[in-house]
DSSP file (Angstrom, degrees, kcal/mol; ACC not computed):
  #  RESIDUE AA STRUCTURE BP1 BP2  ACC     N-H-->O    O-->H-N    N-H-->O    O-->H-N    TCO  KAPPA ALPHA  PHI   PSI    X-CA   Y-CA   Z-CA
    1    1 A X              0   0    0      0, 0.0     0, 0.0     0, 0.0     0, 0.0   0.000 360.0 360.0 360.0 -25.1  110.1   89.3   92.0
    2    2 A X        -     0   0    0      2,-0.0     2,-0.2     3,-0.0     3,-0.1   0.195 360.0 -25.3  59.4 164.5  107.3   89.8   89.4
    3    3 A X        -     0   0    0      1,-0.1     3,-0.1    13,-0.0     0, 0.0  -0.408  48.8-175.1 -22.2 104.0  104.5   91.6   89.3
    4    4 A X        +     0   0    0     -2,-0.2     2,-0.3     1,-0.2    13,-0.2   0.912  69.9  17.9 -87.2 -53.1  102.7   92.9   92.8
    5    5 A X        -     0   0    0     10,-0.2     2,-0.5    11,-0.1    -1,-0.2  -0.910  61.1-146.0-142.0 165.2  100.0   94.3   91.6
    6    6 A X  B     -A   14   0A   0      8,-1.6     8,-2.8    -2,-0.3     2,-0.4  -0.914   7.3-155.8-142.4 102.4   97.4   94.9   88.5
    7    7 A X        -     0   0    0     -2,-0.5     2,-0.3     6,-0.2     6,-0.2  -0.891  16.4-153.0-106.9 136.0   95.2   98.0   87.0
    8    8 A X    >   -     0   0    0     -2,-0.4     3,-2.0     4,-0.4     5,-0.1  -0.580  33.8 -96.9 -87.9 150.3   92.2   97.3   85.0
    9    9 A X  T 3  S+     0   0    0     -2,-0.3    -1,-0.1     1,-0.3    -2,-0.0   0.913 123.1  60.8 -21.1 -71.0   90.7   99.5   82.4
   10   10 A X  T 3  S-     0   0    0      1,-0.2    -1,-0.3     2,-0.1    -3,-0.0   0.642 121.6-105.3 -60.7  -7.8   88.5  100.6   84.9
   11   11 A X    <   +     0   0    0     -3,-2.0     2,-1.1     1,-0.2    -1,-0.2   0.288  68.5 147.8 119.1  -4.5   90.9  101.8   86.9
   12   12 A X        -     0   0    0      1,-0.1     2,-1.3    -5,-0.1    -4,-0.4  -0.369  36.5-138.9 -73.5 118.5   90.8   99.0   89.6
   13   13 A X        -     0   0    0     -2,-1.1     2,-0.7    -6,-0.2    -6,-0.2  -0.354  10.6-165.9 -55.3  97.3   93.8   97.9   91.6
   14   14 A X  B     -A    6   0A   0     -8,-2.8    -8,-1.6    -2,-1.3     2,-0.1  -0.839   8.0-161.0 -90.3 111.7   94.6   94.4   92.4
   15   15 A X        -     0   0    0     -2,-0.7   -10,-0.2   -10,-0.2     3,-0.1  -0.214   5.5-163.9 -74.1 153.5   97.2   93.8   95.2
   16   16 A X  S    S+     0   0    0      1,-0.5     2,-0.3     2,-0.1   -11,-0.1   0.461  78.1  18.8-128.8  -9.6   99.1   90.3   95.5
   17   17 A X  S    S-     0   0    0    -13,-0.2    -1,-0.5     1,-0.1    12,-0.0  -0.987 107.8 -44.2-156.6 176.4  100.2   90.8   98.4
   18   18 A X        -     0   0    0     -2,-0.3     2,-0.5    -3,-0.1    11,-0.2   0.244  50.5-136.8 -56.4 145.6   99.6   93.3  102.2
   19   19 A X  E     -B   28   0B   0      9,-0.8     9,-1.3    -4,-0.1     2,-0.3  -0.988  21.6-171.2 -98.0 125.0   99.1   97.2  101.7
   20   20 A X  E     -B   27   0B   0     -2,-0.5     2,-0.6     7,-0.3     3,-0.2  -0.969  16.7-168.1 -43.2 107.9  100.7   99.0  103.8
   21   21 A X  E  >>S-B   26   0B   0      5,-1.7     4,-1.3     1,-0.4     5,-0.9  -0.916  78.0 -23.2-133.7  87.1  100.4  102.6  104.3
   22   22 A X  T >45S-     0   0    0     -2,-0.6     3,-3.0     1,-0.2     2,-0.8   0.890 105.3 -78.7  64.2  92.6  103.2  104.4  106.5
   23   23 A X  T 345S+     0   0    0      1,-0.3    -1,-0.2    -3,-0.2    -2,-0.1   0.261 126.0  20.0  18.0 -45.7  104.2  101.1  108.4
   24   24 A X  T 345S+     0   0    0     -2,-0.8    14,-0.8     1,-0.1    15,-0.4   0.184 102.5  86.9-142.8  20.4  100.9  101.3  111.0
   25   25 A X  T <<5S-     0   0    0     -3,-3.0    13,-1.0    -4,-1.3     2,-0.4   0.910 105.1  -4.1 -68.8 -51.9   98.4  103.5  109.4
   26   26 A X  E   < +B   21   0B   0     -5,-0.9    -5,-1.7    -4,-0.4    -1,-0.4  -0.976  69.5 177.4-158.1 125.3   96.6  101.4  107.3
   27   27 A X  E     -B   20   0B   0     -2,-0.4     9,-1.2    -7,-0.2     2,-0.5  -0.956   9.4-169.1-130.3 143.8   97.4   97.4  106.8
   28   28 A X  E     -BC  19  35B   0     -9,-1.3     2,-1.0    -2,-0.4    -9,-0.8  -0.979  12.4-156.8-142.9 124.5   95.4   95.2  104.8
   29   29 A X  E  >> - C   0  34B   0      5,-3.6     5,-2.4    -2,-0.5     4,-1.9  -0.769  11.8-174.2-112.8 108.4   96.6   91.8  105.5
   30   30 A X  T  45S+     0   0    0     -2,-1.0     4,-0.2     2,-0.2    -1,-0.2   0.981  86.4  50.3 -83.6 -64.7   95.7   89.0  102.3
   31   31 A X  T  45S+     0   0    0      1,-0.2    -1,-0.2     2,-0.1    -2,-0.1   0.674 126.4  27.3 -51.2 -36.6   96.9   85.8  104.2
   32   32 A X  T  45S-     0   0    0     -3,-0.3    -2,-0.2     2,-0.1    -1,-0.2   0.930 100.7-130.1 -83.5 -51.6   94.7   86.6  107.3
   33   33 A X  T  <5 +     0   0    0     -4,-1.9     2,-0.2     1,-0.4    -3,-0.2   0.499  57.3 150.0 172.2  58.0   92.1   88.7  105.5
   34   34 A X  E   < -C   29   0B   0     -5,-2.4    -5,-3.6    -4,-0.2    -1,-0.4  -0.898  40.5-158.7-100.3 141.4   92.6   91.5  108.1
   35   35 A X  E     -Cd  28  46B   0     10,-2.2    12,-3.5    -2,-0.2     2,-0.3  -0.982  13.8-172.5-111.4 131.0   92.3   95.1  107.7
   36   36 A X  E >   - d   0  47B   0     -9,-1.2     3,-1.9    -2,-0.3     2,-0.5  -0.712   9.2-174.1-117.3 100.5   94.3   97.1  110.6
   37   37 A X  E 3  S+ d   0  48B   0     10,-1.7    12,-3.8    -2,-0.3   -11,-0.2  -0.690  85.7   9.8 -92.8 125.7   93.8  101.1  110.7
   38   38 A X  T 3  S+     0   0    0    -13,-1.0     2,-0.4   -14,-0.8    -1,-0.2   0.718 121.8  81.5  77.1  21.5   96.6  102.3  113.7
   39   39 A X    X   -     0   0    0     -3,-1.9     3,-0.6   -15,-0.4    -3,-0.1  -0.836  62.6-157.9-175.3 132.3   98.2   98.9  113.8
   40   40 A X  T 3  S+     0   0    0     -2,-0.4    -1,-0.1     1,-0.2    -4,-0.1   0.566  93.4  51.7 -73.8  -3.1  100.6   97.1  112.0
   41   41 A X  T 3  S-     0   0    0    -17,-0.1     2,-0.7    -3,-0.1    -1,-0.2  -0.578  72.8-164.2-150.0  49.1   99.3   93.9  113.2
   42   42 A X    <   -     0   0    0     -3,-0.6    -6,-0.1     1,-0.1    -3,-0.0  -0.051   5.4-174.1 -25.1  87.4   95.7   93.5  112.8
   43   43 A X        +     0   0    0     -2,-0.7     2,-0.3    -9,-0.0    -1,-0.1   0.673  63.4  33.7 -85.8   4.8   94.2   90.6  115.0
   44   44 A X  S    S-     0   0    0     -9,-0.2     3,-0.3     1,-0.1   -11,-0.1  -0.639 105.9 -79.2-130.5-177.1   90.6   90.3  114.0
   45   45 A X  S    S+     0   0    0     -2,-0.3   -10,-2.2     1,-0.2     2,-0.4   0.869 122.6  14.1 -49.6 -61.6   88.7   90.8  110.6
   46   46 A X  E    S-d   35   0B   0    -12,-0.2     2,-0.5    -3,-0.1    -1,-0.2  -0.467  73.7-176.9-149.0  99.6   88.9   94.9  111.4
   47   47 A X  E     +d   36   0B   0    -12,-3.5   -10,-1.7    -2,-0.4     2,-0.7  -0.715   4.8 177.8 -84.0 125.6   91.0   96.4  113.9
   48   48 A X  E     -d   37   0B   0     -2,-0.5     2,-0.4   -12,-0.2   -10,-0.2  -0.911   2.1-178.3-130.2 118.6   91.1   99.8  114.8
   49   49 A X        -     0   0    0    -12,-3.8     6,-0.1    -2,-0.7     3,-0.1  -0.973  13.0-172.1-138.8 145.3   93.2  101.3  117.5
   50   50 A X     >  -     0   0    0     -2,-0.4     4,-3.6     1,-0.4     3,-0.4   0.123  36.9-133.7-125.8   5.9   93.1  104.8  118.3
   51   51 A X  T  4  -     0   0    0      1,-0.2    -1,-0.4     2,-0.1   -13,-0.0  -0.408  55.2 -45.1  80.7-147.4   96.0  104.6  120.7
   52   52 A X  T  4 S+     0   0    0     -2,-0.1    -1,-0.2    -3,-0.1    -2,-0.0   0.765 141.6  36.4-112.5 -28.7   95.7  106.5  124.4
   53   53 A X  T  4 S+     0   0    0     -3,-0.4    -2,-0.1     2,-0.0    -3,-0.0   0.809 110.8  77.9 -88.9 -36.7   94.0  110.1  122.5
   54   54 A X     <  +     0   0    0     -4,-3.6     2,-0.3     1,-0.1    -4,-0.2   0.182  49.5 172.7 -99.8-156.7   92.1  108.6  120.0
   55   55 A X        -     0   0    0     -6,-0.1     2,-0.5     2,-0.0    -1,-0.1  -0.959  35.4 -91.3-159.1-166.1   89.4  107.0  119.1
   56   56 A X        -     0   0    0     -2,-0.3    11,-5.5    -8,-0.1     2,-0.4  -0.953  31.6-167.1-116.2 116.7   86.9  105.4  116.6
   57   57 A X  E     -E   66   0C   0     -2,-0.5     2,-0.3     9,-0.2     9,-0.2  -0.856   3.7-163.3 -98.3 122.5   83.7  107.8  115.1
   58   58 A X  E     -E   65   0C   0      7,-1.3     7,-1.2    -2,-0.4     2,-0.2  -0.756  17.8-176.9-103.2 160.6   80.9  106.0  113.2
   59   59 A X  E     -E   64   0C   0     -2,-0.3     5,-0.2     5,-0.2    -2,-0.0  -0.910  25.1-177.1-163.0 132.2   78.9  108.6  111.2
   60   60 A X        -     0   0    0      3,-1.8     2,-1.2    -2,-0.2     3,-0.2  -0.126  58.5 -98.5-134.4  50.9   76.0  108.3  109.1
   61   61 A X  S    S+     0   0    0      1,-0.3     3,-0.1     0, 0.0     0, 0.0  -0.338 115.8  49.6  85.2 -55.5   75.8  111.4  108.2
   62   62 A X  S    S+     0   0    0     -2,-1.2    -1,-0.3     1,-0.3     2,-0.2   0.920 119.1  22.4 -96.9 -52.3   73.4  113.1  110.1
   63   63 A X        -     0   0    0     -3,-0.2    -3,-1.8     0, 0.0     2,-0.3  -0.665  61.1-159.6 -95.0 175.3   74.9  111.8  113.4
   64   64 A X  E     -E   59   0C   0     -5,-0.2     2,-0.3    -2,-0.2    -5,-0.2  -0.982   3.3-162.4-146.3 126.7   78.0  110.6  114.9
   65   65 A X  E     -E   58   0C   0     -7,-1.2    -7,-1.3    -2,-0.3     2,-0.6  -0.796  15.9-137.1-115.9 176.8   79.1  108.7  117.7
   66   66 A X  E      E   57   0C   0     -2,-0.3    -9,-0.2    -9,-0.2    -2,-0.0  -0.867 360.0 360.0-129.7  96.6   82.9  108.3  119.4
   67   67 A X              0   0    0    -11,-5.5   -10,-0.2    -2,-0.6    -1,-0.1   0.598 360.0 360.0 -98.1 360.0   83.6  104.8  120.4
């Protein structure tokens, strides 16, 4: 199998292939160059699904919205 992945001195982490984080949490998908937060199956650049309760909060500190 090799080597998946690579730490530098500085402490960075190089993947060779998808992250996955508790099957649908968090996906980073290298052949499509998708990140999917709440889906195992990203379809765009950055998908976020928040299901039927949740949703998505942008914050910049001082305020916040709930998309």
């Amino acid at each position: 199998m090799g080597t998946k992945y690579t730490v530098s001195n500085a402490g960075v982490v190089t993947l060779t292939n998808d992250l996955i984080v508790d099957t649908n949490v968090l996906k980073v998908d290298t052949t499509n160059n998708r990140v999917g937060i709440g889906t195992a199956s990203p379809s765009t650049t950055l998908h976020a699904d928040g299901g039927t309760t949740g949703g998505i909060r942008l914050s910049n500190g001082a305020t916040s919205t709930v998309v």
